[in-house]
VOBA-1610 file (N, C-alpha, C; in pm, whole numbers, padded with zeros to 5 digits, always signed):
BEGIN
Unk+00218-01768-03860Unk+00127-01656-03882Unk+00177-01532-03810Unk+00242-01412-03870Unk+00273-01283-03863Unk+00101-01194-03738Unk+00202-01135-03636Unk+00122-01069-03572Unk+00084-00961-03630Unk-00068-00910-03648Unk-00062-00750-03733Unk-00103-00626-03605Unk-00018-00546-03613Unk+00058-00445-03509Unk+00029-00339-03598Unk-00029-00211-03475Unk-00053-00085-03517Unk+00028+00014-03412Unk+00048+00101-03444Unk+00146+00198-03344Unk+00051+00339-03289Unk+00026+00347-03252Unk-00057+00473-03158Unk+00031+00528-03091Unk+00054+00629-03155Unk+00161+00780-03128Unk+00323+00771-03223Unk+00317+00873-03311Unk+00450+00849-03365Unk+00558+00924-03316Unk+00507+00959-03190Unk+00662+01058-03175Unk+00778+00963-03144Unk+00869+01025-03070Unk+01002+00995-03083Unk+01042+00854-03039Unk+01010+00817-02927Unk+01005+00685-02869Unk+00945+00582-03002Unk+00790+00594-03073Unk+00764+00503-03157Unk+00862+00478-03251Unk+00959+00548-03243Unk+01067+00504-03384Unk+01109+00396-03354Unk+01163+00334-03225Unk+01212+00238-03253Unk+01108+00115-03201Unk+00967+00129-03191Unk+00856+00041-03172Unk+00880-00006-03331Unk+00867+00073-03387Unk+00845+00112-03544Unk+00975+00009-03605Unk+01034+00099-03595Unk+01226+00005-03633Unk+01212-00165-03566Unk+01175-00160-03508Unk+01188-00295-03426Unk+01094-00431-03508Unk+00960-00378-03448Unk+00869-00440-03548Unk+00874-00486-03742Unk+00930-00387-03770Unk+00985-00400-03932Unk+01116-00491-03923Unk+01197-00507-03832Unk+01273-00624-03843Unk+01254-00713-03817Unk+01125-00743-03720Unk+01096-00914-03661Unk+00985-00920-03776Unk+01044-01057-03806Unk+00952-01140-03893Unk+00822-01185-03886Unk+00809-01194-03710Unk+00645-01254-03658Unk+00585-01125-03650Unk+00610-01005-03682Unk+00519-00912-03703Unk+00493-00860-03800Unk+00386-00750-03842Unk+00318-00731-03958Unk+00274-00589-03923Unk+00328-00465-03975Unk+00310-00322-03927Unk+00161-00300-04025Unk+00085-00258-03979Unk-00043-00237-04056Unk-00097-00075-04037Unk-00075-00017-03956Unk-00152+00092-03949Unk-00028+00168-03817Unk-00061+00328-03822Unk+00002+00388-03749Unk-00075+00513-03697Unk-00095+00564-03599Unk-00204+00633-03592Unk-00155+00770-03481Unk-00160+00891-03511Unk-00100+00974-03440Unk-00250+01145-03465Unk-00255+01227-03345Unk-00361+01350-03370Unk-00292+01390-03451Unk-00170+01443-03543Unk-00146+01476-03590Unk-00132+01391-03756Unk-00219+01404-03852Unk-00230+01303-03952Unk-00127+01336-04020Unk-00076+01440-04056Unk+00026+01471-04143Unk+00158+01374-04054Unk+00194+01373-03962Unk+00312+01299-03902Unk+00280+01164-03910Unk+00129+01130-03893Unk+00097+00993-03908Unk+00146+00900-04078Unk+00069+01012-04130Unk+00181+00950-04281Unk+00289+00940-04325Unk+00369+01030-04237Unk+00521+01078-04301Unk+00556+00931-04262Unk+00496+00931-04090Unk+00598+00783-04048Unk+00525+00660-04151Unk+00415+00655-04206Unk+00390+00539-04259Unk+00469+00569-04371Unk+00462+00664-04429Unk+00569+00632-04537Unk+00720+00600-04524Unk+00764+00622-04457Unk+00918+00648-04382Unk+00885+00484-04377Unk+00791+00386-04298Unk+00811+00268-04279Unk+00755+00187-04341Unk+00700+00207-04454Unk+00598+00170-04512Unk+00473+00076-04456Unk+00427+00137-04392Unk+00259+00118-04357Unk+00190+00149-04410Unk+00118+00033-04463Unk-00021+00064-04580Unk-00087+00152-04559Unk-00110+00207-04390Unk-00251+00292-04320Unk-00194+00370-04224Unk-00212+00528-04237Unk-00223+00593-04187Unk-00396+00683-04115Unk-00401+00722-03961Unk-00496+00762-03939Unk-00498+00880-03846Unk-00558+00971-03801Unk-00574+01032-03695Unk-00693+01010-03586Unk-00748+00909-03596Unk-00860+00851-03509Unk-00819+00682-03465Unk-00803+00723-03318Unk-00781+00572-03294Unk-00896+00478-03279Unk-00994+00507-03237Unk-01092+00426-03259Unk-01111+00332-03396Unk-01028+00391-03519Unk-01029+00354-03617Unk-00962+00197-03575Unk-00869+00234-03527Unk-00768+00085-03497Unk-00831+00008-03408Unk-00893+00040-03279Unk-00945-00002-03165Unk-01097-00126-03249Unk-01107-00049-03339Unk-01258-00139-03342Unk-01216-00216-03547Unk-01125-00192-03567Unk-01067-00298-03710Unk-01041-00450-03644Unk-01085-00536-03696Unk-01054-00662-03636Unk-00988-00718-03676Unk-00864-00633-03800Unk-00805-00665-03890Unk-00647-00663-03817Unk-00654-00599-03706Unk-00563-00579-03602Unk-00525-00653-03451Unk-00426-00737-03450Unk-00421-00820-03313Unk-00370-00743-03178Unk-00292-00639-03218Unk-00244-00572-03102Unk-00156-00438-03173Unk-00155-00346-03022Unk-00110-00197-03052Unk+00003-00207-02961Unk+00106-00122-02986Unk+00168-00001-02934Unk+00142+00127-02865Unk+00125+00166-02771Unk+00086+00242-02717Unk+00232+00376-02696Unk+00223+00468-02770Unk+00340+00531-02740Unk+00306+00727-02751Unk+00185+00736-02671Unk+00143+00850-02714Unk+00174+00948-02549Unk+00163+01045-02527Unk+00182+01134-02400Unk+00145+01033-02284Unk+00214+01046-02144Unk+00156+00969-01995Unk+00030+00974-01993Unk-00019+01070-02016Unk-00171+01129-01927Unk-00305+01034-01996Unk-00295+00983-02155Unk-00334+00880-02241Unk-00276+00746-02217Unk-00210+00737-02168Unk-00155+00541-02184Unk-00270+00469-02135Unk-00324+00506-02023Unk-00448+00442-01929Unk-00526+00422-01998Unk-00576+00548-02031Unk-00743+00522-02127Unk-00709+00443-02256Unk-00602+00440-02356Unk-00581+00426-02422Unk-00561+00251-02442Unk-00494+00199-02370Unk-00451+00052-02311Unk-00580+00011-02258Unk-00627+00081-02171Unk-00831-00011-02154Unk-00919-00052-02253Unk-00895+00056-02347Unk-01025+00094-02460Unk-00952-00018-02525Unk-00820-00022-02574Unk-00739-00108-02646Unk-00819-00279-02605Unk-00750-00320-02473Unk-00753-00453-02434Unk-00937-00466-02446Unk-01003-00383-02426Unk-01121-00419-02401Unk-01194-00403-02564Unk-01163-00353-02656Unk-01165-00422-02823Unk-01139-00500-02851Unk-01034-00621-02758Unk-00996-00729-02809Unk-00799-00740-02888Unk-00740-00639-02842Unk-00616-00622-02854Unk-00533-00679-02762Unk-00409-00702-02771Unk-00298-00702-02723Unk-00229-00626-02697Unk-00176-00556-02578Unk-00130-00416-02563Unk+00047-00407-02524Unk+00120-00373-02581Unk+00191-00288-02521Unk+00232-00142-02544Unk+00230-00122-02408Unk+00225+00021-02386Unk+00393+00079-02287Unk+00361+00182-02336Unk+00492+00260-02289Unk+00506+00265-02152Unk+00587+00288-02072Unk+00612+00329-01956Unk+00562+00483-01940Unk+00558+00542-01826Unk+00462+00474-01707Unk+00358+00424-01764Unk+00297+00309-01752Unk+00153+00212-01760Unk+00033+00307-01739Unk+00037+00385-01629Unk-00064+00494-01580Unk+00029+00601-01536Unk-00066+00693-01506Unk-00034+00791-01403Unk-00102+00793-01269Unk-00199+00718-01232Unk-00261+00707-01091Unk-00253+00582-01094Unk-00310+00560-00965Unk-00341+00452-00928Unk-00411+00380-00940Unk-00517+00456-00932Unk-00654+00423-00977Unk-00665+00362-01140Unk-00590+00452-01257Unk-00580+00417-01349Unk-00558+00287-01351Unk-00418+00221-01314Unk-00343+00129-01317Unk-00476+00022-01266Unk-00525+00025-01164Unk-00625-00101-01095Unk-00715-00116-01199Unk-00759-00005-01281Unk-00844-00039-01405Unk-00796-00148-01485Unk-00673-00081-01538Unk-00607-00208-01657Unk-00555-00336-01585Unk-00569-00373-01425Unk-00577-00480-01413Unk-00729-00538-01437Unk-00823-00495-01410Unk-00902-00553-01404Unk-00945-00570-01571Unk-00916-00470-01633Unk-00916-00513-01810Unk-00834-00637-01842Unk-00726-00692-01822Unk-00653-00752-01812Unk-00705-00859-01816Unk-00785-00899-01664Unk-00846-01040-01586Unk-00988-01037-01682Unk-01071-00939-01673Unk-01235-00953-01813Unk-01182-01016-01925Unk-01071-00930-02016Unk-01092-00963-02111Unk-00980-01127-02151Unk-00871-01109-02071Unk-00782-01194-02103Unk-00697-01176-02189Unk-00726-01031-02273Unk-00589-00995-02373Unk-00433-00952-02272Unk-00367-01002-02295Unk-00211-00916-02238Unk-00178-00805-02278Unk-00162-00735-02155Unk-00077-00589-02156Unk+00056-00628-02103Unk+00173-00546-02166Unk+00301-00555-02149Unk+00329-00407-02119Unk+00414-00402-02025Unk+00477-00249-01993Unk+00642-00233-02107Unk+00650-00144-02116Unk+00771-00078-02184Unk+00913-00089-02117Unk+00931-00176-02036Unk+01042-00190-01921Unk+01141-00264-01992Unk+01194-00147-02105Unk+01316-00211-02189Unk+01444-00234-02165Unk+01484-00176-02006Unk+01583-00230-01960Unk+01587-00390-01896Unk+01454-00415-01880Unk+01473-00601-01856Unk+01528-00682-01965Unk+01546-00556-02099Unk+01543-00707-02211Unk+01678-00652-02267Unk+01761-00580-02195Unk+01893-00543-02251Unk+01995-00669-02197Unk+02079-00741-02290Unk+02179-00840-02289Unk+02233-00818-02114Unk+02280-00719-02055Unk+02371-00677-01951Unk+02242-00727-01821Unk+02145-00685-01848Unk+02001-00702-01715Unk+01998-00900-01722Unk+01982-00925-01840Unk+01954-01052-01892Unk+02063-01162-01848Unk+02139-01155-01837Unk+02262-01236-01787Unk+02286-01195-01628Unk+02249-01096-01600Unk+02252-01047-01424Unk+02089-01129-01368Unk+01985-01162-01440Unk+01858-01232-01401Unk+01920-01395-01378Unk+01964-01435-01492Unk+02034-01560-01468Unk+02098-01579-01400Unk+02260-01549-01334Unk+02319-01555-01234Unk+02201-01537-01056Unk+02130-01465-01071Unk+01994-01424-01000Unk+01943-01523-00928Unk+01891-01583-01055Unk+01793-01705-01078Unk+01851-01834-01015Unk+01985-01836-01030Unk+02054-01942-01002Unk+02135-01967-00882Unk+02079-01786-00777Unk+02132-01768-00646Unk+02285-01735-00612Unk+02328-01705-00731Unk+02475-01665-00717Unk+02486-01555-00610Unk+02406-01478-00601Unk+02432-01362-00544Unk+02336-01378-00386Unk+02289-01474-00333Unk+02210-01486-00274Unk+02052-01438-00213Unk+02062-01398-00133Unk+01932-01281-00123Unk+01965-01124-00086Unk+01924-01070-00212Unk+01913-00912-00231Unk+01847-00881-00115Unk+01903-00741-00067Unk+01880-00647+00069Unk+01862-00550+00075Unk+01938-00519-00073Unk+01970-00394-00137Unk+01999-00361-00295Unk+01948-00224-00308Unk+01970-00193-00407Unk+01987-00023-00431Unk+02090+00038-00532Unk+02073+00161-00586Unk+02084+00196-00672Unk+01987+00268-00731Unk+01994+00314-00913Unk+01976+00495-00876Unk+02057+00518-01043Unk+02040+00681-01004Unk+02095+00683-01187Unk+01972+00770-01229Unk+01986+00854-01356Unk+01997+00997-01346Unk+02097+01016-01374Unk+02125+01212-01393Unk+02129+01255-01497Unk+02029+01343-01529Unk+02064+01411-01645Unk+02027+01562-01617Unk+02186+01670-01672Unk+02183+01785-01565Unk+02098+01928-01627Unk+02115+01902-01755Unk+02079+01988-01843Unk+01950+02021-01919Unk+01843+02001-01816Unk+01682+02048-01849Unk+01641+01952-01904Unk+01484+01964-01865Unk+01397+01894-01874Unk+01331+01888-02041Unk+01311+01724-02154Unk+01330+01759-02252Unk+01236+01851-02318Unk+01161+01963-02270Unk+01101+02036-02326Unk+00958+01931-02402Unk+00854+02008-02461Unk+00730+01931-02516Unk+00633+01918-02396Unk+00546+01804-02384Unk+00476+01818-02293Unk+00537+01701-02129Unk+00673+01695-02171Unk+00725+01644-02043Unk+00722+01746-01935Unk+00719+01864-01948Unk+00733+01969-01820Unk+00640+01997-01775Unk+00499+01939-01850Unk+00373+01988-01855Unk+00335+01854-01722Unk+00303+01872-01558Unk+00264+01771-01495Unk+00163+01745-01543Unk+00037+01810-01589Unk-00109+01759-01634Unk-00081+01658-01775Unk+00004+01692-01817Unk+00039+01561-01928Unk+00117+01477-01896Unk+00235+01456-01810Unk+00328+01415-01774Unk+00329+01317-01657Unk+00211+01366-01609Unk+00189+01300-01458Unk+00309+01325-01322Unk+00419+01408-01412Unk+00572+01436-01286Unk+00713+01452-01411Unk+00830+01481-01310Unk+00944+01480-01376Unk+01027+01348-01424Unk+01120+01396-01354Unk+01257+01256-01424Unk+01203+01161-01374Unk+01144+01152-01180Unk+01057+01034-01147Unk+01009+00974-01226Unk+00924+00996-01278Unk+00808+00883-01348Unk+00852+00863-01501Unk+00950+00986-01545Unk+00989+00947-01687Unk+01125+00901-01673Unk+01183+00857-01626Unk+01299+00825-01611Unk+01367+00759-01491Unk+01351+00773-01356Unk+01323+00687-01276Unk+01236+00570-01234Unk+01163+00540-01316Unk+01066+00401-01348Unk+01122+00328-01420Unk+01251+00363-01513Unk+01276+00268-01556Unk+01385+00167-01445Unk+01488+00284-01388Unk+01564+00200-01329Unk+01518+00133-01164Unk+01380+00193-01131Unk+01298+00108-01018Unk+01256-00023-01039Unk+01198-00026-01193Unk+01154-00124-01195Unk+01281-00211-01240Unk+01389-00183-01280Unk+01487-00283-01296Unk+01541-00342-01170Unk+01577-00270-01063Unk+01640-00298-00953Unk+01496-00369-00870Unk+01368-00332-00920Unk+01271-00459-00835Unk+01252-00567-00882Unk+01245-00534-01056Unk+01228-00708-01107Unk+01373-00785-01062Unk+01500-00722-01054Unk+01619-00794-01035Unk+01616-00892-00876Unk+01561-00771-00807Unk+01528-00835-00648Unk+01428-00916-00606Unk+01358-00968-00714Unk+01267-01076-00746Unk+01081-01031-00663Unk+01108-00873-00699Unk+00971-00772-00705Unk+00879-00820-00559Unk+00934-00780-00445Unk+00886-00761-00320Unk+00797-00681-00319Unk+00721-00702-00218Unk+00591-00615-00234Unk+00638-00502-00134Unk+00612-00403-00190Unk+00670-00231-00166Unk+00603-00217-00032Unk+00630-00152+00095Unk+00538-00124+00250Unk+00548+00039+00261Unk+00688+00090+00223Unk+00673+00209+00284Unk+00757+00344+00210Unk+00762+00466+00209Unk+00825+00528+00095Unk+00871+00663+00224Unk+00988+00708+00171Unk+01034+00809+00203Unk+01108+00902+00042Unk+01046+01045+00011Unk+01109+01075-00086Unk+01089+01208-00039Unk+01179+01257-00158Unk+01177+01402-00163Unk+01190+01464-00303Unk+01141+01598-00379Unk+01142+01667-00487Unk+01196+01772-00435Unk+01239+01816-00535Unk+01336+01972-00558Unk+01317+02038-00726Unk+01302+02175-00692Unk+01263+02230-00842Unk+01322+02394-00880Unk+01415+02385-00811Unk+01510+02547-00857Unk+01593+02549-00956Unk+01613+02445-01054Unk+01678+02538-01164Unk+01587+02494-01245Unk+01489+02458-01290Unk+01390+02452-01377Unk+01438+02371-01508Unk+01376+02455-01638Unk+01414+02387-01759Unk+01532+02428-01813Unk+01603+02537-01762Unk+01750+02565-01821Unk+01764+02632-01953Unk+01651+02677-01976Unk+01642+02747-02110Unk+01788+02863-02134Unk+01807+02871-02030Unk+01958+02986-02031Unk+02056+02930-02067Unk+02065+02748-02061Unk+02175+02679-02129Unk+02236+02713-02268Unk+02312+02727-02251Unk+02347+02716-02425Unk+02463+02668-02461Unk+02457+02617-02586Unk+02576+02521-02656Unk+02557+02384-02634Unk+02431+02344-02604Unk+02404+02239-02547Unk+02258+02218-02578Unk+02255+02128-02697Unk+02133+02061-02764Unk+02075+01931-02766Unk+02139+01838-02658Unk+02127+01699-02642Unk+01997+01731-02570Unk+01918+01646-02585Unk+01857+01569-02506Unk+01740+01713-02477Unk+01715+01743-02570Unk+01564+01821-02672Unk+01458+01791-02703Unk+01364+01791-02658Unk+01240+01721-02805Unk+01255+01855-02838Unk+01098+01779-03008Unk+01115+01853-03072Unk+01015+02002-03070Unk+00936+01958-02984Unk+00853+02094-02990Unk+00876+02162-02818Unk+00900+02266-02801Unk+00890+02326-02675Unk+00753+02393-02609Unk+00796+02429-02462Unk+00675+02501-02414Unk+00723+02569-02281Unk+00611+02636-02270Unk+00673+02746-02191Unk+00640+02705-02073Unk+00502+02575-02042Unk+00508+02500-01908Unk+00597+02436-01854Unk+00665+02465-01677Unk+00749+02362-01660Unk+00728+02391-01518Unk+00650+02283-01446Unk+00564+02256-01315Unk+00601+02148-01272Unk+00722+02014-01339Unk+00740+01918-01268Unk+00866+01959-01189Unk+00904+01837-01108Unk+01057+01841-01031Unk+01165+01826-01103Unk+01267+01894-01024Unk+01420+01886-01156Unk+01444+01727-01091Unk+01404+01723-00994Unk+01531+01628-00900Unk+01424+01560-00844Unk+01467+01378-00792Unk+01368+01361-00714Unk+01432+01248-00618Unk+01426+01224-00497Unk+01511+01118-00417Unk+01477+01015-00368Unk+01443+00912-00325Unk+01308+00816-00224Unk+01400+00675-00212Unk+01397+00630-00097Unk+01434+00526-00039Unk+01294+00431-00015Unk+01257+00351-00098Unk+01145+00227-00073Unk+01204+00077-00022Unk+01107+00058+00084Unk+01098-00042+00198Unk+01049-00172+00145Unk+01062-00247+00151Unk+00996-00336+00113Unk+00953-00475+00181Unk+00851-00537+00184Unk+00854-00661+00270Unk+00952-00773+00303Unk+01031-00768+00424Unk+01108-00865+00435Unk+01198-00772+00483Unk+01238-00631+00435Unk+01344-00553+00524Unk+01424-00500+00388Unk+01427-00558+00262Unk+01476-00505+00169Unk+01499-00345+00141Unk+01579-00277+00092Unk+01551-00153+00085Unk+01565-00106-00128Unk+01560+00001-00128Unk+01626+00031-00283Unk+01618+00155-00251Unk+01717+00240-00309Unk+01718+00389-00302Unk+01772+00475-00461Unk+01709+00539-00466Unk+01731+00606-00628Unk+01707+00723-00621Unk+01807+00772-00758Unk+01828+00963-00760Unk+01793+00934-00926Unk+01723+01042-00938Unk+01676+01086-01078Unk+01688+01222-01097Unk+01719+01264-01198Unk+01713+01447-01246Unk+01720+01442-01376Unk+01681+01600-01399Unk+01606+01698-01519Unk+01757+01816-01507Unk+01741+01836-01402Unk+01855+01918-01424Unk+01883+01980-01266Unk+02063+01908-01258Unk+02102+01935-01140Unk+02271+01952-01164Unk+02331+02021-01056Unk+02486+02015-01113Unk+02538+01893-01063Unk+02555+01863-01200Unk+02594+01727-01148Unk+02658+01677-01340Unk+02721+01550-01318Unk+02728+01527-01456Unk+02583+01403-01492Unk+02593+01410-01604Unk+02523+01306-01654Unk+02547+01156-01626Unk+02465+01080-01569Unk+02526+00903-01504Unk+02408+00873-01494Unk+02451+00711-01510Unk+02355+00647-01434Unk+02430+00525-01400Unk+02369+00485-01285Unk+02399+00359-01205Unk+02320+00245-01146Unk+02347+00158-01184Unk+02235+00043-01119Unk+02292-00093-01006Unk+02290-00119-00852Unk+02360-00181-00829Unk+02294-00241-00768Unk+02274-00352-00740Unk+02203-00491-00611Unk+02318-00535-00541Unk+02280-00569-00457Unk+02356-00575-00299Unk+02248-00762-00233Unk+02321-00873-00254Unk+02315-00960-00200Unk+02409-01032-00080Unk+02338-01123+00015Unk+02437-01178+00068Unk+02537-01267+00037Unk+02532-01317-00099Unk+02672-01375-00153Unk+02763-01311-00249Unk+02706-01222-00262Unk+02749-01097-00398Unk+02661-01040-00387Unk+02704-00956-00526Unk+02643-00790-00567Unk+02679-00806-00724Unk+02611-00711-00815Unk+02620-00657-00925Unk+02609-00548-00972Unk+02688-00429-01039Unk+02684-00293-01084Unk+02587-00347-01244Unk+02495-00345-01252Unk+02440-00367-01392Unk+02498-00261-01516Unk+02461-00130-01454Unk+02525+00002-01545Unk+02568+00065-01448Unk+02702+00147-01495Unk+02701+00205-01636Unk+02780+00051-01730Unk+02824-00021-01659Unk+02863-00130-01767Unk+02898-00249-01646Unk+02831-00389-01706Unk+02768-00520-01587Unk+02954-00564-01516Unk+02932-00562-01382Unk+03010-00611-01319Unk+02970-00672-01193Unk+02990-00781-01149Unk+02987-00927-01072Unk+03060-00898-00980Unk+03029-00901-00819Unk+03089-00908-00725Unk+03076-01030-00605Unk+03175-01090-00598Unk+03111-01180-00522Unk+03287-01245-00481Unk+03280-01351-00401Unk+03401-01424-00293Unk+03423-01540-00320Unk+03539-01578-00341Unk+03572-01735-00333Unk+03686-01730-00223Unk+03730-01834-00177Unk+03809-01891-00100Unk+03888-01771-00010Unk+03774-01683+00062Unk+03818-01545+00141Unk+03895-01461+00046Unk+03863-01436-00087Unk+03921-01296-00139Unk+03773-01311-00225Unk+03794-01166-00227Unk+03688-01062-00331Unk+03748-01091-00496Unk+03617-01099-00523Unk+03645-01112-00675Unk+03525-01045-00731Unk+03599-00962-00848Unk+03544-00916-00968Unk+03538-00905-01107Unk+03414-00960-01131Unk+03425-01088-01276Unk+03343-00995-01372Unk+03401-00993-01487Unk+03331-00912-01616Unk+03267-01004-01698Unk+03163-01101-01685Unk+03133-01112-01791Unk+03184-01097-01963Unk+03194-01167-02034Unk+03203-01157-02196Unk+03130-01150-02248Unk+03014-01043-02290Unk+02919-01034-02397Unk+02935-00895-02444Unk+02816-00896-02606Unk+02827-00792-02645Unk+02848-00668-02596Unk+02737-00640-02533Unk+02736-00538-02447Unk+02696-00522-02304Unk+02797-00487-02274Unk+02830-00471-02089Unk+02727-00323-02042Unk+02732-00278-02155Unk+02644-00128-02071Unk+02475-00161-02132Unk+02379-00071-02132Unk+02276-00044-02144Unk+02271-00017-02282Unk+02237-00143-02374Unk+02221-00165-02518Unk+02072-00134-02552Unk+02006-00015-02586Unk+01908+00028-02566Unk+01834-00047-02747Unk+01922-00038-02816Unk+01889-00078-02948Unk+01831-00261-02940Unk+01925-00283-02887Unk+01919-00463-02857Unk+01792-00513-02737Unk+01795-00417-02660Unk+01669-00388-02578Unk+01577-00394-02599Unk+01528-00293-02696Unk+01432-00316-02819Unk+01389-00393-02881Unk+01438-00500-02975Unk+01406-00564-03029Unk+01401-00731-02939Unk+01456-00706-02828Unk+01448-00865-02764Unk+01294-00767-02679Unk+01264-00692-02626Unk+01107-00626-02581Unk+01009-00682-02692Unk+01023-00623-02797Unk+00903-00662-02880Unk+00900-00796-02927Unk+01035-00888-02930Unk+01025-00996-02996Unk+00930-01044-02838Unk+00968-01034-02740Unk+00889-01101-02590Unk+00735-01074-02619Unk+00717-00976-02700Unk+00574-00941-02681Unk+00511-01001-02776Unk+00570-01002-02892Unk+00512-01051-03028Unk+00484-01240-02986Unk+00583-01354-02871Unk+00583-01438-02802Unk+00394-01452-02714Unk+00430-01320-02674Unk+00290-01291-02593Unk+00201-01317-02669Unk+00201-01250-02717Unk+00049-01252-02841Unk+00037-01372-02894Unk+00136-01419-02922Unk+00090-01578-02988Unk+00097-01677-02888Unk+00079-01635-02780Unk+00023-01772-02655Unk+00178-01821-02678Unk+00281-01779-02686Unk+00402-01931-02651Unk+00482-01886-02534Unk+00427-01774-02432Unk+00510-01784-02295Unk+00362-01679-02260Unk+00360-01648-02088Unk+00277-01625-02010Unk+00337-01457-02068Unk+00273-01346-02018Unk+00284-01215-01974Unk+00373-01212-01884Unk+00427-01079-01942Unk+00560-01058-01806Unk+00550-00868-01869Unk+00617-00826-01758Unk+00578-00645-01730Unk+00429-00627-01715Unk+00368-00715-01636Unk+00227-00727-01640Unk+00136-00589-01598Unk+00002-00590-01587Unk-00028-00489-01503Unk-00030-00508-01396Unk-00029-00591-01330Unk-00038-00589-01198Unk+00092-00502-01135Unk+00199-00558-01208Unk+00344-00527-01191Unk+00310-00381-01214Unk+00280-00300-01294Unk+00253-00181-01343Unk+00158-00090-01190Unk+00081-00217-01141Unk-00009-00150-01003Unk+00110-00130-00917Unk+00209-00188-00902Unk+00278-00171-00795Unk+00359-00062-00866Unk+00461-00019-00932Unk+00510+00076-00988Unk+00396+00218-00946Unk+00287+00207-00988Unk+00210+00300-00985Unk+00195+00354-00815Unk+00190+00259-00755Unk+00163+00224-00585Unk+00315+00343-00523Unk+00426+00286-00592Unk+00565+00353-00528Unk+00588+00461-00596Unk+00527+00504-00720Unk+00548+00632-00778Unk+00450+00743-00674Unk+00361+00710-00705Unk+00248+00759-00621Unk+00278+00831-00467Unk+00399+00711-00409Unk+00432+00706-00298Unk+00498+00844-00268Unk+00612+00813-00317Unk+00755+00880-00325Unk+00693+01015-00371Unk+00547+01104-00453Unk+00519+01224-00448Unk+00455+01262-00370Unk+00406+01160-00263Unk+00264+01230-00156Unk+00404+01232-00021Unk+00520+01165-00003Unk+00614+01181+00070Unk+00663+01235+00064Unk+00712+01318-00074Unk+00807+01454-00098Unk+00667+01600-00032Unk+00520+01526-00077Unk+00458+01675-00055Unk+00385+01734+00122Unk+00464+01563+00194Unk+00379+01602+00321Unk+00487+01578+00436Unk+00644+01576+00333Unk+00761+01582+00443Unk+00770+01488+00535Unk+00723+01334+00510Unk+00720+01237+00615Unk+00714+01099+00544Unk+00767+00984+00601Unk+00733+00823+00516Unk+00585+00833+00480Unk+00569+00750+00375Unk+00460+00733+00362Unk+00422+00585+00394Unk+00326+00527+00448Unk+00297+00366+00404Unk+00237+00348+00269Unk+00241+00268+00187Unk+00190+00203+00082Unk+00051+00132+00108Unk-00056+00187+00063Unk-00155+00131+00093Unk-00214+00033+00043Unk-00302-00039+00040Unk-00370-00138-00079Unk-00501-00150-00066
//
């Protein structure tokens, strides 16, 4: 029996909710729902979905529907994922899960009432390169993690739309782009509970609108708000002595990278920009490449092993994983790392 799946928000990200779902077989695209109805149809037609709407409540209260997609602006995922699970849905929702904290403790407790699963958007857990670095993990090759560093750069402005907008956005590259590789380097370190935050923000070259010749990495509608950070830095503590430290940007001189590395006492692993194995045999260093498809950050393949995990979810044949709770703690160190950039000192993590 085919899961029937509705998509709430068609912008750019739902394409490949969209793409994904139309290739797995255990799902069933039924409805797509965006404020804008005219885009809501284009994409149902583009994917052929019987139903297009501009009212989500429409979807929220059809019982004709087992679970949504959540892929609409930050500042909505919260309300949107409550109202959802608490109709009787199955949720997954985009990254960030919330924008407060407070939000986030809600959809746990939606979570535990109703008993439907929420899944977070943490599509770098389900890329081939993360997936084979969990196993070796799992199996203690690398012993116990101490450390970790991830860092996404991207130099050339912030993508315009309502990402620059903090009241929609909830922040910059942090929360849109540094959540992904936090939460990779915590689920990898087998997700310690976070104690203490030191960060910092920076915001002098703004959105870069003076760039030119240079159209990557655009949405499609602009605005003239741009109130988040270009740049953002934070070293988080964690119980046991662990550390992780990560660089994110909107726009800094710098080139475009990203890097993901864990630091154990029997080894280490560079996950991206492409998976490499560090570790010792018989007093020499060795560095082992793996043989699979893809060694770097297969964002396409990502995708579709995410939703196939979720579409799993929904039909009861494995537990929840990117849970909310997991999402409370994300929320806990995001949270962190901006009240530490705004009061110039560690913060503790409270609970």
């Amino acid at each position: 029996m085919t899961t029937r799946i509705a998509v709430i928000g068609v912008g750019a990200i739902a394409t490949q909710h969209l793409i994904s779902y139309q290739k797995n077989p255990q799902a069933e695209l039924v409805a797509v729902c965006d404020i804008d109805q005219t885009r809501a149809k284009a994409r149902a037609d583009e994917f052929g979905v019987p139903r297009a709407t501009d009212v989500v409540d429409e979807i929220l209260n059809d019982p004709g529907i087992d679970a949504v997609s959540i892929c609409v602006p930050n500042l909505l995922h919260a309300k949107i994922a409550e109202a959802a699970l608490r109709a009787g849905k199955h949720v997954l929702v985009e990254k960030p899960m919330s924008v407060t904290v407070a939000e986030a403790e809600a959809l746990v407790k939606a979570t535990k009432e109703t008993g439907n699963a929420l899944q977070i958007g943490y599509v770098r857990r389900f890329a081939p390169n993360a997936l084979v670095t969990k196993r070796f993990l799992d199996e203690g090759e690398f012993g116990d993690i101490y450390a970790a560093r991830a860092t996404i750069i991207r130099a050339a402005g912030n993508p315009g739309g309502w990402f620059g907008d903090v009241n929609v956005s909830g922040g910059g590259p942090l929360i849109d782009l540094g959540v992904h590789i936090i939460d990779l380097c915590w689920y990898l370190m087998g997700m310690p509970k976070p104690v203490s935050v030191s960060g910092a923000t920076f915001s002098p070259l703004g959105a870069r609108d003076n760039i030119q010749h240079l159209t990557r990495y655009r949405a499609a509608s602009e605005t003239k708000v741009n109130n988040v950070e270009d740049y953002a830095t934070a070293q988080i503590r964690f119980e046991g002595g662990a550390v992780l430290d990560v660089d994110t940007s909107y726009s800094l001189h710098a080139r475009n990278s990203t890097s993901v590395k864990i630091h154990g006492d029997k080894g280490g692993a560079e996950i991206e920009p492409e998976l490499l194995m560090i570790t010792e045999r018989h007093d020499t260093l060795l560095h082992i490449q793996p043989q699979i498809d893809s060694l770097g950050f297969d964002f396409q393949v990502g995708f579709a092993n995410q939703i196939d995990h979720f579409l799993q979810i929904c039909r009861g044949e494995i537990p929840a994983d990117a849970t909310a709770e997991q999402g409370l703690e994300m929320a806990r160190m995001l949270s962190a790392i901006y009240e530490s950039a705004r009061v110039g000192s560690e913060v503790t993590i409270t609970r």
